[in-house]
N, C-alpha and C positions, 0 to 999 in steps of 0.2 A: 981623703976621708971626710975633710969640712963639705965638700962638694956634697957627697953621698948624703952626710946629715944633712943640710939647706936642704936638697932636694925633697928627700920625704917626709921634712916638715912643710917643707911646702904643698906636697901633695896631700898631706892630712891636710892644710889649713882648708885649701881649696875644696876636698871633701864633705869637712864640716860647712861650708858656703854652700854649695850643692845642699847638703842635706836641709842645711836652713831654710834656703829660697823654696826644696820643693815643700817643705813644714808651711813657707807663710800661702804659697801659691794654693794648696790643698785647702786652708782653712775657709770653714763653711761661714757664706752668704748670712744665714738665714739669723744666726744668736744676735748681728748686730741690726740686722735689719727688727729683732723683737726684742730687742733690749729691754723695751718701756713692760713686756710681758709677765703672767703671774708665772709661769713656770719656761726654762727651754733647754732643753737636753738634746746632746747630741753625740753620733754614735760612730765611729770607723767601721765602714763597712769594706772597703778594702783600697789600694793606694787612690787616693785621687776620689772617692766615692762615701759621702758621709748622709747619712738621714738626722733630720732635724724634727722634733715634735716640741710642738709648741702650744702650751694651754692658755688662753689671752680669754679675761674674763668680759674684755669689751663684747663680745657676740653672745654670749660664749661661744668660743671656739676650739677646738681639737684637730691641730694645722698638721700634718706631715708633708717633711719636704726632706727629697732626696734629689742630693745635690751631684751630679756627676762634676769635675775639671775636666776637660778635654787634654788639657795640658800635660796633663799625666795618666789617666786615664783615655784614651779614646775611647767613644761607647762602642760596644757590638751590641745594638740593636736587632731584635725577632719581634716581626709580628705573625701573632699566635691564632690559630684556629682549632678547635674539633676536627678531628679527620671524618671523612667520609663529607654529607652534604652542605651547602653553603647553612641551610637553618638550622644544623646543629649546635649546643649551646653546652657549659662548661663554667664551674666556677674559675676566677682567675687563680687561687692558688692553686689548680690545678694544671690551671696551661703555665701556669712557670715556675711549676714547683723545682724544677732542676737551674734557675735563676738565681741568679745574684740577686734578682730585685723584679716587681714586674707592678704594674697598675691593668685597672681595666680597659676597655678602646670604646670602640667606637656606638653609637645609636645601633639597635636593629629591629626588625618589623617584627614585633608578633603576629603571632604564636610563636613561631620559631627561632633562631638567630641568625638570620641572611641580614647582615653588616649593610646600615642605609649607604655610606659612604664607599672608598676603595679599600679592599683590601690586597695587598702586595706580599710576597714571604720570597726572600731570595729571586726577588724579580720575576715571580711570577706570577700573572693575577687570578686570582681566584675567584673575585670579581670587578667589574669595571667601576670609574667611577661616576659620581653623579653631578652637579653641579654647588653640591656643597665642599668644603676645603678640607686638608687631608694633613697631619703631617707626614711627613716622610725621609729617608735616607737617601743619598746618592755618593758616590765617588766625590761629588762637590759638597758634601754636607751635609745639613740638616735646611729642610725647605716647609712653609708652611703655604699651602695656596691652592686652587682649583684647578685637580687632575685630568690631562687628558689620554687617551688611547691614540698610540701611533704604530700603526702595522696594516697590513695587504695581507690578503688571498690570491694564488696566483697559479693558472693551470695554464705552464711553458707561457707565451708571451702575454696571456692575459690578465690581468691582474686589477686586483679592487680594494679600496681602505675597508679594513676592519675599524668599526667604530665605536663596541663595545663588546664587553665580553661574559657572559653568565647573568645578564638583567635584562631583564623583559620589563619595555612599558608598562609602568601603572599610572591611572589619573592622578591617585592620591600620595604618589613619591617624590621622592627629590630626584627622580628620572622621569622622563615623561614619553623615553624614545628619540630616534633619529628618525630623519628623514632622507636621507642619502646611507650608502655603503653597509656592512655585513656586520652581524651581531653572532656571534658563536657561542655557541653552548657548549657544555663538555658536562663530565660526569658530577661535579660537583653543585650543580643547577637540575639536579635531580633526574627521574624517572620519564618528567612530562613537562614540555615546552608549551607554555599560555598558547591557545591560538592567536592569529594575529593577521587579521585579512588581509593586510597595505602589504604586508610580506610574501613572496616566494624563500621557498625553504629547500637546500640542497643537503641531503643526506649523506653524512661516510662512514667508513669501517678504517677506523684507525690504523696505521698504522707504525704513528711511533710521535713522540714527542709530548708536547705540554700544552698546556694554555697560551706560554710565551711564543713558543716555535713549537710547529710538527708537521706531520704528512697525515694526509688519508686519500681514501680512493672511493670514487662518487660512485652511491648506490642507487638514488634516485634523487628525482627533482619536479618539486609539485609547488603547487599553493599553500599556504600556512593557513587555511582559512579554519580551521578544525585544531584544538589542541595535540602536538607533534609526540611521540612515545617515542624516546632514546632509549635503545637498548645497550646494554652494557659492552662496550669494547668502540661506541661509536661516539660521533660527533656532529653536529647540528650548524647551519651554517642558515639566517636569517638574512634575505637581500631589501634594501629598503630603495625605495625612489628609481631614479633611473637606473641604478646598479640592478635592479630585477633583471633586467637582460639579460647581466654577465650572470645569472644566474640560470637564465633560458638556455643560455649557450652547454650548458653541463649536459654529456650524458657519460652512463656508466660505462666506468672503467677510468675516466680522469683522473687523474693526481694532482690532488690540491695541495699545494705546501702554506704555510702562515707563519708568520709573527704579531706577537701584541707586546708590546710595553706600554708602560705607565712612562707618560712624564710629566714634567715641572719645569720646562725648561731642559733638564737632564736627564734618564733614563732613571727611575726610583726602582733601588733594591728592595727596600720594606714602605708599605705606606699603613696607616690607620686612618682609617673619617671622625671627623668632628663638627661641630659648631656651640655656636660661632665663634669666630676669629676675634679673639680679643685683642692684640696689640700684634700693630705692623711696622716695624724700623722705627717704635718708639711711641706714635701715634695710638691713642685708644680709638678701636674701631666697630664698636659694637652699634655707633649710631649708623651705619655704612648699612645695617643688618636689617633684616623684616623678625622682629624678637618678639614671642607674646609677652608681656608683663607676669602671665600666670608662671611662664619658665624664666625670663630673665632680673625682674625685679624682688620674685618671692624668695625665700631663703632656702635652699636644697643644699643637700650633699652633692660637695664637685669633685671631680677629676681635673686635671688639666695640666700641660705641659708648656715650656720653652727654654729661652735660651736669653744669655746675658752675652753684651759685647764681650766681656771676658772669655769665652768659650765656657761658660759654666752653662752644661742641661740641667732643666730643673722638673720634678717630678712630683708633681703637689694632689695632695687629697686632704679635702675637708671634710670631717665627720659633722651629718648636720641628721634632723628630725629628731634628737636626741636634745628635749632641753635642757636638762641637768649635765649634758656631757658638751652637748655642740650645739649652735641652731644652724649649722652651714652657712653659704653667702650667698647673697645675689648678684649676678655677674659683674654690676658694678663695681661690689667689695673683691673680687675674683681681681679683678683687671686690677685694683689699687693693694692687693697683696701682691702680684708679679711685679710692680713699679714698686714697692715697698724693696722686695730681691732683686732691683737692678734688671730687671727681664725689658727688653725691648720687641722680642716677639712673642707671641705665646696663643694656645686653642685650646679652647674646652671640647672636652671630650664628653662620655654619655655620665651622667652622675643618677643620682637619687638614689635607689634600694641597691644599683650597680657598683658604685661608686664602693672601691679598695684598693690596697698598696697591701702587697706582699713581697717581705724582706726573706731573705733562705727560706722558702718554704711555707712561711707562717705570715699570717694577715695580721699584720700589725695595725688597721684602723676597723672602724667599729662600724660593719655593714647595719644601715638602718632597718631594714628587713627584717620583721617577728622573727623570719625562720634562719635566718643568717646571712650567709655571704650566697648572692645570687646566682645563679647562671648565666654567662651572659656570651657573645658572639663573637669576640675576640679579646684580644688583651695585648697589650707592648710589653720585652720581657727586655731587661738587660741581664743580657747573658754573662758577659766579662767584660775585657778591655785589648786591645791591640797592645 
């Protein structure tokens, strides 16, 4: 009978131990890191996941930081778009209203919201990326760094690198174009493909798949000198440099199969674009960067994310343009707010009138925007936890 009682006092002690450790392991970064602060409140937002707001009269500033543990939390990371084409745009409490939690992503070109960086959703890209850095997810982690496209076009033994996907050269982007291998268009790169004289263009009629992987079947094969019209159910195949050949070689009736991923090193399930890359394995990197002073030394509203050797994600927005509420930071102050939370990696994302964190639903930081929280071209949502 002594046995039986030992036993399940021992197995309450060891429960209460457990419950302890994962009590101190949870507890949020961010109160001790602003100790010195006028105000700092902080919220359970579910195991392993707390939001931190913090009012520090040195900026003024108006901090939110939500903290994921890994340790207890794994994140399930979405990154979110408008359905239908790449320039469509969307407040972010709207792309994550059904989230645990979500901030805004990436830079995008007006008019519309076609993402200057990559965007990734379940590994498929929607579009390629550019030569600016990205966070992203993998099987291996969380990765911050400059995206590349790895995948072939390939009809029976002949086959060609796919080298981006859904972005057409512009002078004035952070893409400029390739010069070798096949650019693919699909439906979400609209109506009308830019002309593009350096290019031959092989036309299909889909027949199944994605951006990642799919098949279609060659309807024709001309010059790209003229801007190209996709009709709907088709696909678009862009040949640069010497790969124009294997483009010559198509005639109708081929079946062309593909693949495109995004990697990092590893195949990325979700990616977002940003810049610049503020801290690398601990190092500040902004001087690495070509940064105007009018964007990186003036004080705006930020977004920005990383990670702590601890496996703590951190999810930070500064309300700025607001002087009686915030003045935002300047990427300096940005980069010594993550080294203030222990972050040894981290990227800015797009801030100013864009810049928001929403918690269940509701925008819990203060869009600078007269008219409120913007529309913008995607957003990173945390959905749950593993």
């Amino acid at each position: 009978m002594w046995e039986h009682v030992r036993l399940a006092a021992l197995i309450a002690l060891m429960s209460l131990m457990s419950s302890a450790c994962a009590t101190t392991a949870s507890r949020p970064l961010a109160p001790a890191a602003f100790a010195g602060a006028d105000s700092v409140t902080s919220t359970f937002i579910a195991p392993g996941v707390t939001h931190t707001f913090i009012r520090d009269a040195r900026g003024p500033w108006a901090i939110h930081v939500l903290e994921v543990d890994a340790r207890i939390c794994e994140p399930v990371l979405q990154t979110r778009k408008p359905a239908g084409a790449l320039s469509g745009r969307a407040t972010t409490s709207a792309l994550t209203a059904d989230a645990l939690a979500g901030i805004n992503g990436d830079f995008f070109m007006l008019p519309g919201g076609t993402p200057v960086g990559a965007h990734v959703t379940g590994g498929v890209p929607l579009i390629g990326p550019t030569d600016r850095p990205v966070f992203a997810t993998s099987r291996n982690g969380w990765h911050i760094g400059v995206a590349h496209i790895n995948g072939y076009a390939r009809v029976r033994h002949d086959s060609v690198a796919i080298t981006q996907v859904n972005r057409a050269a512009q002078a004035t982007s952070a893409y400029r174009g390739t010069h070798a291998g096949l650019t693919l268009f699909t439906a979400p790169a609209g109506d009308s493909v830019p002309a593009d004289p350096t290019a031959r263009v092989v036309m299909l009629r889909l027949i199944g798949g994605n951006e990642r992987a799919g098949r279609g079947v060659v309807t024709d094969e001309d010059s790209a000198a003229a801007a190209v019209q996709r009709r709907p159910g088709t696909a678009v195949l862009f040949a640069h440099g010497a790969d124009r050949d294997w483009a010559r070689r198509r005639t109708a009736g081929d079946t062309v199969t593909w693949t495109a991923r995004v990697t990092i090193g590893a195949v990325l399930s979700e990616a977002v674009g940003g810049f610049p890359e503020l801290l690398r394995d601990g190092r500040d990197v902004l001087g690495d960067q070509i940064i105007a002073a009018s964007f990186g030394e003036a004080r705006h509203p930020r977004t920005a994310l990383g990670w702590t050797p601890g496996q703590r994600l951190l999810l930070v927005v500064v309300d700025g343009r607001q002087p009686e509420w915030s003045a935002g930071m300047s990427l300096d102050e940005l980069v010594w707010l993550f080294r203030s939370l222990g972050a040894t990696d981290a990227l800015n994302l797009d801030g100013g009138g864009s810049t928001a964190m929403v918690i269940d639903g509701r925008t819990i930081s203060r869009p600078s925007d007269r008219e409120g929280e913007r529309p913008v071209g995607n957003a990173l949502a945390l959905t749950g936890c593993r």
